[in-house]
matplotlib code that plots the C-alpha trace (Angstrom):
import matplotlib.pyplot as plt

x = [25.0, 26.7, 24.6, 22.2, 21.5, 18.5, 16.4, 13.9, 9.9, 8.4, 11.8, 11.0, 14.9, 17.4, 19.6, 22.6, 21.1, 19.2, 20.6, 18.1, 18.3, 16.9, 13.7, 10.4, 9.3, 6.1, 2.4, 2.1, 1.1, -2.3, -4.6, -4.5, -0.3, 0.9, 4.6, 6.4, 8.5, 12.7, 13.6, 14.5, 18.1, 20.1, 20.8, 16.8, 16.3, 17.9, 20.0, 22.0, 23.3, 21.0, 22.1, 21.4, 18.7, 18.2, 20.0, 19.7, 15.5, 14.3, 11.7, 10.5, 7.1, 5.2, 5.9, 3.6, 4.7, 3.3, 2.4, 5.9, 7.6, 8.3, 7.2, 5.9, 7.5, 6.4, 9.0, 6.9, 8.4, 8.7, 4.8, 6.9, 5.3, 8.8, 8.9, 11.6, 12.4, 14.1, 17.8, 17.5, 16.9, 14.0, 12.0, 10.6, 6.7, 5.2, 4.0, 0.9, -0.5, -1.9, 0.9, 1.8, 4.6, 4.4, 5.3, 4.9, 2.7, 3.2, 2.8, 2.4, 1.1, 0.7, -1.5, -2.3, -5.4, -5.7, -6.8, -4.3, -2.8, -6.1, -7.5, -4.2, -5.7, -3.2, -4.2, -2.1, -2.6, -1.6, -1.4, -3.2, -3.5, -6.7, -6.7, -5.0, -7.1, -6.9, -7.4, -7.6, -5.1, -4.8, -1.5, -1.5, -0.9, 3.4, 2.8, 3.7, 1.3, -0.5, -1.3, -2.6, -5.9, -8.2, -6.9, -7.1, -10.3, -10.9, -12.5, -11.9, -11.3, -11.7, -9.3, -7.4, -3.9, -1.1, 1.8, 2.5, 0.7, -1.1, -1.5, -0.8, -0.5, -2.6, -2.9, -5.8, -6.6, -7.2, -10.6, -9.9, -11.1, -8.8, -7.4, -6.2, -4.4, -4.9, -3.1, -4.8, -3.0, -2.0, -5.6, -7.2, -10.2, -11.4, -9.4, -12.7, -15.4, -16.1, -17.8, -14.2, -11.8, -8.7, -6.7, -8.8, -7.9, -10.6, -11.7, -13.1, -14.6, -12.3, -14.6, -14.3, -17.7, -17.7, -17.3, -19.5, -19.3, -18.1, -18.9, -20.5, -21.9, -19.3, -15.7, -14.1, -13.1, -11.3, -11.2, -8.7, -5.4, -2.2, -0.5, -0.9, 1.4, 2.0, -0.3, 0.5, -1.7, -0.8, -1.3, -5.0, -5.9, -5.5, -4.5, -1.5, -0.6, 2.4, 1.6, 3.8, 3.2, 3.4, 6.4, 6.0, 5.0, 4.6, 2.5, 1.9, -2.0, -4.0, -7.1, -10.6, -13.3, -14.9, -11.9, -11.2, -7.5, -7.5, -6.0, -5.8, -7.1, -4.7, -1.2, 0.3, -0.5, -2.6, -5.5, -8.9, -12.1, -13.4, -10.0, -7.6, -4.2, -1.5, 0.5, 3.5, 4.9, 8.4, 9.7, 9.2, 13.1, 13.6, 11.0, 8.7, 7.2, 6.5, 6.8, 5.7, 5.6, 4.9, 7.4, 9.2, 6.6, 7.5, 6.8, 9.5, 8.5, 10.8, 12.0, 12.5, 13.5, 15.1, 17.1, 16.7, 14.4, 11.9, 11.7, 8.9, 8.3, 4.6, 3.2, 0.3, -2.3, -1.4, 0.3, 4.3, 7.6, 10.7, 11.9, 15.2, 16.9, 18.7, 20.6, 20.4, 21.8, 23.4, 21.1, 19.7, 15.5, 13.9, 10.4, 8.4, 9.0, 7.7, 7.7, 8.8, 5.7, 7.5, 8.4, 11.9, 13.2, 12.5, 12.2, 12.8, 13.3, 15.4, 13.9, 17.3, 16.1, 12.4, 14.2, 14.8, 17.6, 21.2, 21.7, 24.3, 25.8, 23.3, 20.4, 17.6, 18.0, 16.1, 17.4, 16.9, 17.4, 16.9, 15.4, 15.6]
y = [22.6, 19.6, 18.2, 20.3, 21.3, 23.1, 21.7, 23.7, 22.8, 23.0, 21.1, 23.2, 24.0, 22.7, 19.5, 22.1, 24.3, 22.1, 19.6, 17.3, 14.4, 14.9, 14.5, 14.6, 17.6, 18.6, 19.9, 23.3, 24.8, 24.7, 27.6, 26.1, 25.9, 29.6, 30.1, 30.2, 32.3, 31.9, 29.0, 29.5, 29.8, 26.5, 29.2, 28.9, 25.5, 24.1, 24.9, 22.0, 18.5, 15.4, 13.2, 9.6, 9.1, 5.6, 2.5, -1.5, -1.2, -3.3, -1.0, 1.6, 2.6, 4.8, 7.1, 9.3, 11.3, 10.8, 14.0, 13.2, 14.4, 10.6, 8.8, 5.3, 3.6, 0.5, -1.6, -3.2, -6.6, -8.1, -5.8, -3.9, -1.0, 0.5, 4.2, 6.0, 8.9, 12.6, 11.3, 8.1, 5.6, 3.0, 0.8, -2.3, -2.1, -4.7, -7.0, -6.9, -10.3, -11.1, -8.9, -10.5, -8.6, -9.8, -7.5, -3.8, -4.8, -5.7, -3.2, 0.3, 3.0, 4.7, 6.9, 8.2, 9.2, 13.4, 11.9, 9.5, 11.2, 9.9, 6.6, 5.4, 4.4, 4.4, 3.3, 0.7, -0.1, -3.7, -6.0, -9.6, -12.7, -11.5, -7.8, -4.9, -2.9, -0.4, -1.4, 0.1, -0.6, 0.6, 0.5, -0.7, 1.7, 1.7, 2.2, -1.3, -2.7, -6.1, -6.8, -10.0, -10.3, -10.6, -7.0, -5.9, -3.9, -3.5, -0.4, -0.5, -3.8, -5.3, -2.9, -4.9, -6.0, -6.4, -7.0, -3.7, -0.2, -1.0, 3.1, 2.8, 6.2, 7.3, 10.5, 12.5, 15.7, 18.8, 18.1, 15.2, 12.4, 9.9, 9.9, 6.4, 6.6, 2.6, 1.9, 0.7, -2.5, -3.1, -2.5, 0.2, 1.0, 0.1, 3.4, 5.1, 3.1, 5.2, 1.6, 0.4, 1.3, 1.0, 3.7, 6.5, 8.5, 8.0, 9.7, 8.0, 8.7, 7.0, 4.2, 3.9, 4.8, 7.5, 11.2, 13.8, 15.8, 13.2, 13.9, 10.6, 9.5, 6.7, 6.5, 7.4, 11.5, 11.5, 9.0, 8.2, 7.5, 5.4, 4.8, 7.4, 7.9, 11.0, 13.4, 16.6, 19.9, 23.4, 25.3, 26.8, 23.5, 22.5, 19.3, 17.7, 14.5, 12.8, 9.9, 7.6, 7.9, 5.2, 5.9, 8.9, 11.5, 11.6, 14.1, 16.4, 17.0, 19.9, 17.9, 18.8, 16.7, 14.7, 15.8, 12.8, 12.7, 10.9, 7.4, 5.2, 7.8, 10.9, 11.0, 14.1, 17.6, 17.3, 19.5, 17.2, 18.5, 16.3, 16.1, 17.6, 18.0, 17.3, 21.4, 20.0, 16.7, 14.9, 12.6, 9.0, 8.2, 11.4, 10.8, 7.7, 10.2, 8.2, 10.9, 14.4, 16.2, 20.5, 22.7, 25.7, 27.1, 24.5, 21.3, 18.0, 15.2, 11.6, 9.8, 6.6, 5.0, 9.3, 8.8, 12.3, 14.9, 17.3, 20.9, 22.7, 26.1, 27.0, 30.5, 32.2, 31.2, 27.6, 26.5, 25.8, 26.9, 25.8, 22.6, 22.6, 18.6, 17.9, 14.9, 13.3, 9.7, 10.3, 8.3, 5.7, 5.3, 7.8, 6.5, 8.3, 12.6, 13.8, 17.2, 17.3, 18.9, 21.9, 22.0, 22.7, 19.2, 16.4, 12.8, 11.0, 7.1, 4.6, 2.5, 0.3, -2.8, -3.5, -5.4, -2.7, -0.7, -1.0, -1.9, -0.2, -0.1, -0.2, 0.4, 0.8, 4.5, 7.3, 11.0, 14.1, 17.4, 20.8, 23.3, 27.2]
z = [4.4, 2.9, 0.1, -0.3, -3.8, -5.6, -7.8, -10.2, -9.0, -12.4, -13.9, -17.1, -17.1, -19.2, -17.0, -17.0, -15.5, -12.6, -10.4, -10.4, -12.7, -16.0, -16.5, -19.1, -19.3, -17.0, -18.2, -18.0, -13.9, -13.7, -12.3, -8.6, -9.1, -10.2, -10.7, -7.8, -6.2, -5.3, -3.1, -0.1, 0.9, 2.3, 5.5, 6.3, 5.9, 8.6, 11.7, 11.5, 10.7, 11.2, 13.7, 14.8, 17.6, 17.1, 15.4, 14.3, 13.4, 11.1, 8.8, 11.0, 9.5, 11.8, 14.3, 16.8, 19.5, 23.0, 25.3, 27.0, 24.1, 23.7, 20.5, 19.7, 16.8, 14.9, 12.7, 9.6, 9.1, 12.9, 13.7, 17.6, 19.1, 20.7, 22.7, 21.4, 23.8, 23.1, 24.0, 22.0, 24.7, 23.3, 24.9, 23.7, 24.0, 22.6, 19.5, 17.9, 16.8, 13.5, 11.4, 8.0, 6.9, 3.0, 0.0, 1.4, 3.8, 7.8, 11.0, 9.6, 10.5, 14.2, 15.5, 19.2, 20.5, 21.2, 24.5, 25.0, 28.6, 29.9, 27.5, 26.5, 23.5, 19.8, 16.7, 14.3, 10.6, 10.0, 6.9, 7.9, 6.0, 4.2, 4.4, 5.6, 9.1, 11.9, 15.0, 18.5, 20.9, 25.1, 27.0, 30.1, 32.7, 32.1, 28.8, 27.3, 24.7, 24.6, 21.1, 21.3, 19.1, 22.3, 23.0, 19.5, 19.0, 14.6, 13.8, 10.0, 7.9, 4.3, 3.3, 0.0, 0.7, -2.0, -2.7, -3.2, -2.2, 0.9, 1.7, 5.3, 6.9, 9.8, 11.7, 13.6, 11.8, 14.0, 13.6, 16.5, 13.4, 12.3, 8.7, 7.1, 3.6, 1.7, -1.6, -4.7, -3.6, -7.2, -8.8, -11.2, -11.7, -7.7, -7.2, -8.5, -6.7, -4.2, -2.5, -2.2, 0.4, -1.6, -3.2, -0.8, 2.2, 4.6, 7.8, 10.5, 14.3, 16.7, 16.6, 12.8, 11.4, 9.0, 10.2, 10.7, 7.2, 5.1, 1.7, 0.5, 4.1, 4.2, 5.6, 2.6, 2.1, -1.1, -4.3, -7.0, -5.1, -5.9, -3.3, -0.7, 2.2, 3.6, 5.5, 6.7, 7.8, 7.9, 10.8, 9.7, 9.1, 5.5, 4.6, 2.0, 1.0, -1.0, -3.2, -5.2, -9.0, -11.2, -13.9, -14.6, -11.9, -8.0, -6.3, -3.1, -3.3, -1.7, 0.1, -0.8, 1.0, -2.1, -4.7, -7.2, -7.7, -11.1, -10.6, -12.7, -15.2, -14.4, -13.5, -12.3, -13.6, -17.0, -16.2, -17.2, -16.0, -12.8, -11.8, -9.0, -10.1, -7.7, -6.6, -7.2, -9.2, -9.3, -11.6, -9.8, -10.1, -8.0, -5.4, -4.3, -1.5, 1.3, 4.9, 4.6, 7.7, 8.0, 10.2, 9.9, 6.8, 4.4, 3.8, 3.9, 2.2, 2.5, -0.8, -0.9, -4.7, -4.8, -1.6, -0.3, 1.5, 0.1, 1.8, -0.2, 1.5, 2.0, -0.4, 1.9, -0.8, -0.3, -2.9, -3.3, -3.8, -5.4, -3.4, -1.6, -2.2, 1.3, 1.8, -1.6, -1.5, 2.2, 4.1, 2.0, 1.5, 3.4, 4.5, 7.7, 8.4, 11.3, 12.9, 16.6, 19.0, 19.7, 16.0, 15.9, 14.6, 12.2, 12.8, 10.0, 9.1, 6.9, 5.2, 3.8, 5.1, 3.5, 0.6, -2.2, -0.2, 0.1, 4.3, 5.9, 9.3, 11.8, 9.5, 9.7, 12.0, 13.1, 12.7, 13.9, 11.6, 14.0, 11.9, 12.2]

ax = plt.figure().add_subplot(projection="3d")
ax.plot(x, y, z, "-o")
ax.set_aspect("equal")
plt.show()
């Protein structure tokens, strides 16, 4: 497989002997990460090269399939819902209203109702003039979207906007509730108030009160977040995320309902009491996680800043294995992974036009990777 190259998890190794770029040394694994075992081989991790689905987006942020096997897409900086279909064809669906597409902010996420073949109801994060929300959207009955604010129905707002870190990932868990990931939008300590919505993954009904269970009776589910951005669950249900670091160490997290996550107090793997240390960490200049998606028993995470793709294989206690590095620097900024329905492919997005990549022909593109 052409550039694919293996780079040592714990990066305890010296730089000759591990092609990733050097880097600080890491804390010692904690108890929740043990040492993990060989990588898999290049062979297994894919079936083939990634090709172009789609070309000449502007920031594609958010994609969701639809039962059709179709998928909606939403481009950040002009706020379009598009449907992207299986052989590439894309249709223009609509604009939502209200979309200030300032700093990292704009139309981001996309989510689609588990009832959607019957409500045609999705779900967009967007960044306004005074805040970044979720609100409700339903299609019309050919599937195009009016995203006018009479049609816009806000289930969450307030949520701080900022130049940079605006979180921005949504997705319903298999419990049917939907999870929102919001950046620390710039901030500290506001990361750790659990009566701010800001640097949190939260967990809403599909009307955006709090969900059953949640662990301090409000909307939000975890505390002490970054930047999150990717969300991904394993097939029994457990849930991982990837968060940008700050300049030292990004993370993939293991998601426990309640579990503090350290920011701005912890970075990466030291091991405090009250904290949850990340299962795996990369050096930021290597990763800026931004998509992480679960296929194949392993997980891919999207780098943006790193210019490459993630594969992680899954251990049967949960934790991690020695990452695979696949594409590095071939595409450009790698934002959004998603795993195909049937699982046997990977969506994932450029990201060479949001004002910190190099453009090239045609950017910004979809791909598709088939897997094994």
């Amino acid at each position: 497989m052409r550039s694919l190259t293996l780079v040592c998890a714990a990066l305890l190794v010296a730089a000759t002997a591990c092609t990733a770029d050097p880097a600080p040394p890491t804390s010692a694994p904690t108890s929740a990460a043990p040492s993990a075992p060989p990588s898999a081989t290049a062979e297994s991790a894919v079936a083939g090269e990634p090709r172009v689905l789609v070309s000449g987006l502007e920031v594609p942020w958010g994609i969701a399939f639809l039962p059709d096997g179709s998928a909606l897409v939403t481009e950040r900086i002009p706020g379009t819902i598009s449907r992207v279909a299986p052989d590439g064809a894309v249709t223009r669906l609509g604009e939502v209203e209200g979309v200030t597409p300032t700093g990292e902010g704009g139309l981001l996420g996309v989510a689609v109702s588990p009832d959607y073949a019957t409500d045609r109801t999705l779900y967009v994060m967007l960044t306004t003039a005074d805040d970044n929300r979720v609100v409700r959207l339903v299609a019309n009955s050919d599937g195009t979207v009016d995203g006018s604010r009479d049609r816009q129905q806000e289930i969450v707002t307030g949520i701080t906007k900022g130049g940079n870190h605006d979180g921005g990932r949504l997705a319903f868990g298999p419990d049917g509730y939907l999870y929102i990931t919001t950046g620390e939008a710039g901030r500290g300590e506001p990361a750790q108030d659990r009566d701010d919505l800001g640097g949190k993954i939260l967990r809403v009904t599909r009307d955006g009160a709090p969900a059953p269970g949640n662990p301090f009776g409000t909307q939000v589910y975890t505390v002490g977040h970054r930047n999150p951005q990717g969300l991904a669950w394993t097939p029994d249900g457990r849930l991982y995320q990837a968060e940008f670091g700050q300049q030292t160490w990004d993370e993939i997290n293991l998601i426990e309902p309640g579990g503090n996550y350290g920011w701005p107090t912890v970075e990466g793997q030291e091991g405090r009491d009250g904290f949850i240390d990340p299962l795996v960490q990369q050096p930021v200049r290597n990763a800026s996680w931004s998509g992480l998606a679960y296929a194949d028993g392993a997980f891919y995470a999207g780098a943006l800043r790193g210019e490459r793709l993630f594969r992680y294989p899954l251990n049967p206690d949960g934790t991690l294995g020695e990452p695979q590095v696949l594409f590095r620097g071939e595409f450009g900024r790698i934002r959004t992974v998603v795993a195909t329905p049937d699982g046997r492919s990977l969506w994932f997005t450029t990201s060479n036009r949001d004002g910190r990549g190099d453009p090239r022909a045609d950017d910004d593109k979809i791909y598709v990777l088939p897997l094994s």
